[in-house]
C-alpha positions in Angstrom: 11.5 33.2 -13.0 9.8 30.5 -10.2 6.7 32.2 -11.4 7.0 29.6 -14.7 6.9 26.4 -11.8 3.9 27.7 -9.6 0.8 25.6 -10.7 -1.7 26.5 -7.8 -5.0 27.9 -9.5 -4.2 31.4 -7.3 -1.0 32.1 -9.3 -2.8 32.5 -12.7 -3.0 36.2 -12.2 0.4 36.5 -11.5 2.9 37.0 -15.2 5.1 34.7 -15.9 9.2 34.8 -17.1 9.7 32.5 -20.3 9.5 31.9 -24.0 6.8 29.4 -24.8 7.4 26.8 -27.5 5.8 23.9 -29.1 6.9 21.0 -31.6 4.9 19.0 -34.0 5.4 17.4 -37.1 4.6 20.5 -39.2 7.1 22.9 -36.9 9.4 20.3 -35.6 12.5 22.6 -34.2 9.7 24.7 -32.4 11.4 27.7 -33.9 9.5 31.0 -33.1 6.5 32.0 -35.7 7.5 28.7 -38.1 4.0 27.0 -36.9 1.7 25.9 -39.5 3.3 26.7 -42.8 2.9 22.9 -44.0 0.7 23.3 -47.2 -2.0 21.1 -48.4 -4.4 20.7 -51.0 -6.1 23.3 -49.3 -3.2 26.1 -49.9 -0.6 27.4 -48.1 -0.5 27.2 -44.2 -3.6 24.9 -44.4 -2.8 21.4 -42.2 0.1 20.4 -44.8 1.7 18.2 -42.2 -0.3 17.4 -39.1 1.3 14.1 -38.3 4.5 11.4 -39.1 2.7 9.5 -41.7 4.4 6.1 -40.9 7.0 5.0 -38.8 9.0 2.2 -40.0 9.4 -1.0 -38.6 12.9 -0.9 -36.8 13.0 2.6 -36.7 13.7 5.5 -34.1 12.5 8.7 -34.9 13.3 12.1 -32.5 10.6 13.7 -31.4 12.3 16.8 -29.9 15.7 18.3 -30.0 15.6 20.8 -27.8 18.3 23.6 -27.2 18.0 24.8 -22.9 17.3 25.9 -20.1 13.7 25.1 -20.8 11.3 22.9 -19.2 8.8 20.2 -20.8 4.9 21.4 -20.1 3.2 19.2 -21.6 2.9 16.6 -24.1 0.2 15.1 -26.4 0.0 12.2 -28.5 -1.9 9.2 -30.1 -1.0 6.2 -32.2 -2.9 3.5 -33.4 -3.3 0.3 -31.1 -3.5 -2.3 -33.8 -2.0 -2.8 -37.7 -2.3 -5.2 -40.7 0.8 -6.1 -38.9 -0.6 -7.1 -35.7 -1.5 -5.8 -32.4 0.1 -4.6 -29.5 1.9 -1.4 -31.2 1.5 0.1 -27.7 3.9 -1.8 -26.1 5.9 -2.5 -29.3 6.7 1.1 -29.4 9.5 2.6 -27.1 9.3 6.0 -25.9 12.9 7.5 -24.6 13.7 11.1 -23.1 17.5 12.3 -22.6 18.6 15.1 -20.5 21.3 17.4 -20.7 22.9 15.2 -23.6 23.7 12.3 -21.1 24.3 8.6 -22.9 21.7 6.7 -21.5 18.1 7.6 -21.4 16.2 8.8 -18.1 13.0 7.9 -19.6 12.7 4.4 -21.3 9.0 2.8 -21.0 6.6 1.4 -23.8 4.2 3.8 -25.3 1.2 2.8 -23.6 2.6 1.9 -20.4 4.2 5.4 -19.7 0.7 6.6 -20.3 -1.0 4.1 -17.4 -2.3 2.3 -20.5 -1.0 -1.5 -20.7 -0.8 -4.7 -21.7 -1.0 -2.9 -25.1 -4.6 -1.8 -24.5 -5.9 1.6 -24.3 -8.2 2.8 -21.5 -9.6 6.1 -20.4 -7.8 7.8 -17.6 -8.5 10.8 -15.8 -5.7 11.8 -13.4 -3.7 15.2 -12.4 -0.7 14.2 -14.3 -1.7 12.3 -16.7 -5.1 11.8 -19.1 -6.0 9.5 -21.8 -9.0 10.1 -23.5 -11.0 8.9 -26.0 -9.3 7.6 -28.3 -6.5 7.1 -27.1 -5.5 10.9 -26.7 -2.6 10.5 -24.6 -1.4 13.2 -22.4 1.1 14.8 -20.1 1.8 17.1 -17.9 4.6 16.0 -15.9 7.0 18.9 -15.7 10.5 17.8 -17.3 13.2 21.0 -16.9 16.7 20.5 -18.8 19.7 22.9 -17.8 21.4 22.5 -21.5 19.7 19.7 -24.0 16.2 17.7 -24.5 15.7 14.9 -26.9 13.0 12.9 -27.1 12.5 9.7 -29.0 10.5 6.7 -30.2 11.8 3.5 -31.6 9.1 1.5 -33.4 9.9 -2.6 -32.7 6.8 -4.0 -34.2 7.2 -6.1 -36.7 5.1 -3.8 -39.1 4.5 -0.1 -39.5 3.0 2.1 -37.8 0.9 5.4 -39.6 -0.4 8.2 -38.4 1.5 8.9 -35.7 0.5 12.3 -34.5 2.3 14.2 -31.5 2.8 17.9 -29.9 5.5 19.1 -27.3 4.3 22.3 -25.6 7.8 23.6 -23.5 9.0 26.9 -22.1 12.5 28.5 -22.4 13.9 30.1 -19.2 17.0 32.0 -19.0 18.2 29.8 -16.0 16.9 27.0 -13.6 16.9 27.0 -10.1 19.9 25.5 -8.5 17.7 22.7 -7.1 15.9 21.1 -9.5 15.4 17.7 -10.2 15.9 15.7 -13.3 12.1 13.9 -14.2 12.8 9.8 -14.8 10.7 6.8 -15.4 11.6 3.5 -15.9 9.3 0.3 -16.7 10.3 -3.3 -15.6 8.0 -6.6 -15.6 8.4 -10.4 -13.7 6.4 -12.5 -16.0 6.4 -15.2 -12.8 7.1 -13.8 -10.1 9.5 -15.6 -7.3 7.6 -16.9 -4.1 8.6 -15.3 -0.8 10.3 -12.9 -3.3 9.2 -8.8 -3.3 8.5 -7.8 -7.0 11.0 -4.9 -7.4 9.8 -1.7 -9.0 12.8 0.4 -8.9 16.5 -0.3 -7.4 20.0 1.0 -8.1 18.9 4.5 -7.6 21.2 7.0 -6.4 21.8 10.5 -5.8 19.1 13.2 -4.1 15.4 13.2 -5.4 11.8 12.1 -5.0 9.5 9.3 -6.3 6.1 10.9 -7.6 4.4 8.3 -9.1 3.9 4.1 -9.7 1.8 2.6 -12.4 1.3 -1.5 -11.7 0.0 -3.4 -14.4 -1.1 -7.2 -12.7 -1.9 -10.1 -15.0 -3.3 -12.3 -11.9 -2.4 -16.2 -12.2 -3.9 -17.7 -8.9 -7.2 -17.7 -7.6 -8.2 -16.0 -4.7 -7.4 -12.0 -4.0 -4.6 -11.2 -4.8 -4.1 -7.4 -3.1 -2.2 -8.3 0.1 1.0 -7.5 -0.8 2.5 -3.8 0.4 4.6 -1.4 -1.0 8.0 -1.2 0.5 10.0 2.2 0.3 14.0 1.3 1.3 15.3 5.0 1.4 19.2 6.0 2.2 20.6 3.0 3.3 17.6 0.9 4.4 19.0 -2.9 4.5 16.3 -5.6 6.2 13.3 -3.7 6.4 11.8 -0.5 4.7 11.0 2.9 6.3 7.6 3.2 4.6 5.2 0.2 4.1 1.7 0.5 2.6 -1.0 -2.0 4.3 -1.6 -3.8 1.4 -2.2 -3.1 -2.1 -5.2 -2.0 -2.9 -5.0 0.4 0.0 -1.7 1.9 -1.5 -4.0 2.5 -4.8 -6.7 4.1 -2.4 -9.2 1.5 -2.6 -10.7 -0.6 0.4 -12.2 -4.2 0.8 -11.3 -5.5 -2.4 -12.2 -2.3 -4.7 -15.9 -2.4 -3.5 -16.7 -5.5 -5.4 -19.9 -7.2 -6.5 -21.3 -10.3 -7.6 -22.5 -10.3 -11.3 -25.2 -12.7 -12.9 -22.7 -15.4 -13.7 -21.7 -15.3 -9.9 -18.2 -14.0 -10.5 -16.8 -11.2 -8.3 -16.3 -8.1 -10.0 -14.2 -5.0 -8.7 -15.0 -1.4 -9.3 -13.2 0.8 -11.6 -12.2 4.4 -10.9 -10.2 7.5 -11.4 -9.2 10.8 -9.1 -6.7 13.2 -9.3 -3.8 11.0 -7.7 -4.8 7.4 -7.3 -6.9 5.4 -9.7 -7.7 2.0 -11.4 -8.5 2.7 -14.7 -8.6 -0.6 -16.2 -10.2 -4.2 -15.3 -10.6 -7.0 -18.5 -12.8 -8.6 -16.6 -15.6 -6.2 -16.9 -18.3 -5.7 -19.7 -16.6 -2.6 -20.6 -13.5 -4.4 -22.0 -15.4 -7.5 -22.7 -14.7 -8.5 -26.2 -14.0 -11.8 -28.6 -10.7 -11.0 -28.1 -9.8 -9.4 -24.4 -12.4 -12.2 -23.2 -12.4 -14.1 -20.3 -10.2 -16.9 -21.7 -7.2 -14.7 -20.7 -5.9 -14.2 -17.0 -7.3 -11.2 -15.1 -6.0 -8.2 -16.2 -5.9 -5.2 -13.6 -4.2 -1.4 -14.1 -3.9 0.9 -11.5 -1.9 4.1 -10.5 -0.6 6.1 -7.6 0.6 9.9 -7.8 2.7 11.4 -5.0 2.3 14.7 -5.9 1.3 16.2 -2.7 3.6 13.5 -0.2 6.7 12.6 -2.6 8.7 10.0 -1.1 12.0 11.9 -0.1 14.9 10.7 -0.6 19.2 12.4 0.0 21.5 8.9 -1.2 19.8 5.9 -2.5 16.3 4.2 -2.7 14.4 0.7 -3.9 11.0 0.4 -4.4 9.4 -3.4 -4.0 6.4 -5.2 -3.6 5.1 -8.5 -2.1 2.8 -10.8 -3.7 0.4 -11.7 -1.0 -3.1 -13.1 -1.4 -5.7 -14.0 1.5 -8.0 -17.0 1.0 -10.6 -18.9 3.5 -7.1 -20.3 4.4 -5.6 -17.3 5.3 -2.5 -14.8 3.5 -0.3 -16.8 0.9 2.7 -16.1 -1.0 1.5 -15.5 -4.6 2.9 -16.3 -8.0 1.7 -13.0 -10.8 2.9 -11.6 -14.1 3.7 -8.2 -12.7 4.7 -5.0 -14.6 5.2 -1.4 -13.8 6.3 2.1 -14.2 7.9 3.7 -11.7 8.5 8.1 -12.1 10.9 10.1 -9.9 13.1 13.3 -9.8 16.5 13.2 -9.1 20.0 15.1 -9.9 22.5 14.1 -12.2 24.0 11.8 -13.4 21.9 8.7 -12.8 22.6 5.2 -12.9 21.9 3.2 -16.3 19.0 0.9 -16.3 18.4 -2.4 -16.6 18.3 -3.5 -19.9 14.7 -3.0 -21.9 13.2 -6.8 -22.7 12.6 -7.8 -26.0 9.0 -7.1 -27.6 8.0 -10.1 -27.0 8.7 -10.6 -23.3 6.8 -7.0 -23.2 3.9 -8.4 -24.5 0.6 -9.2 -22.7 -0.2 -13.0 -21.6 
């Protein structure tokens, strides 16, 4: 049965216990040998259904229903960024995941951001747990295991419709879990202005056993100067004044050093370097000539994306935990407190039952400056 969770490249060899499963919008139970029999003008069986052809404006639509013990492999999706209706679909649309039939979601993030993609714009990312391709082929293979139930579900909140929405859930059915495992969570949150002398909080109110995996930050930068001083702060079971892990700042946290390697372009403006690895990247700068258009132009603040994946050293953690970060920039002057537009996504494992999160803002506050 543990053979289903071993991912190391020498356990290939080695047969696995399970039932695999997928859902799309042409098999949408994921009932066994009831895949492609959608018909078309082509015949029967011939790509009759490959996608929801339009998801109403105000409405939630379930992905997956999902009878357990089974475990979420991997999932697969895209969605247009932009309508007749407007932009910013990717942050309009709210994706939610529910465990185990519990009453409030463990998963609640917009679209894009739960993908490392924000301020409602797609960008290429090549990481362990997550991809995004071109165009926007968004992907996932966080592991999601679920003793009894699984739903999964979008609400669309832009003011218009949105087509083609295609999507596939790949899953496995076990006949039991292990005894120990974690529930998967992620939960998105944004300051608009941040408070000075005031840590940006990623994640609070957490309680129960588990482990943090992962931190997407999406900075809209409103000062000048650089603005990657501020460290990550892990509070863990009953930490009250001062952390028991800090980062050295935060650009070092993402992996990077002396301001992302940056260089001096022909207009004499200081541009960072863009990159992605298996567990820590920065996928997306607006400030470069790869996202330089008449409408992501340089009128708008600085716009940065990065991630962070604790796969191999999870922060631990058996009672409670908080997750901040300072806003700290360096000038000829010296450090300075910081004002930003900060958002983020912050993943973890935990057990059951889990406190409720704060409440989603409204589309509007979600959107980008």
């Amino acid at each position: 049965m543990l053979n289903g969770f071993t991912g190391a490249m020498n356990a290939l060899p080695m047969l696995k216990s399970g039932r695999s499963r997928s859902i799309n919008w042409e098999n949408r139970n994921g009932e066994k040998g009831a895949a492609a029999m959608a018909p078309s003008a082509l015949g029967p069986s011939r790509k009759g259904s490959p996608c929801i052809r339009s998801v109403a404006a105000g409405e939630t639509v379930v992905l997956a229903n999902i009878d357990g013990p089974g475990t979420i492999q991997h999932i697969w999706l895209t969605v247009a960024d932009a309508t007749a209706a407007g932009k910013f679909v990717l942050r309009d649309v709210v994706l939610r995941m529910f465990w185990d039939g519990e009453e409030t979601p463990s998963v609640e993030c917009p679209l894009g951001d739960f993908f490392l993609n924000g301020f409602a714009r797609g960008c290429e990312v090549n990481s362990m747990p997550i991809v995004v391709n071109p165009k926007r082929g968004m992907n996932s293979y966080l592991q999601m295991p679920f003793r009894k139930h699984a739903r999964i579900e979008i609400e669309n909140q832009h003011k218009g419709d949105v087509p083609g929405f295609f999507f596939q859930i790949d899953y496995c059915l076990h006949d039991e879990l292990p005894e120990d495992i974690g529930y998967f969570h992620a939960q998105w949150r944004r300051e608009r202005l941040t408070q000075l002398q005031k840590d940006y909080v990623l994640l609070d109110n957490v309680k129960g056993k588990g482990h943090y995996i992962g931190t997407y930050l999406a900075l809209t930068t409103l000062e000048r100067y650089w603005w990657g001083e501020g460290e990550f702060k892990f509070y863990i079971d009953g930490d009250d004044l001062y952390p028991t892990q800090c980062s050295t700042g935060t650009e070092d946290y993402f992996g990077g050093a002396w301001s992302f390697g940056g260089y001096t372009n022909e207009e004499g403006h200081m541009v960072e370097k863009t990159y992605c690895t298996p567990f820590l990247g920065y996928p997306f700068y607006s400030h470069t000539d790869t996202f330089h258009s008449d409408y992501w132009d340089r009128q708008c603040p600085p716009m940065r994306g990065f991630y962070r994946w604790h796969i191999l050293d999870p922060i631990l953690f058996e009672q409670d935990l908080r997750v901040e970060l300072q806003q700290i920039g360096v000038c000829d002057r010296g450090l300075f407190e910081r004002q930003d537009d900060v958002a983020s996504v912050s993943y973890w494992y935990q057990s059951e039952p889990h406190n409720p999160f704060p409440a989603l803002p409204g589309r509007e506050e979600r959107w980008p400056r």
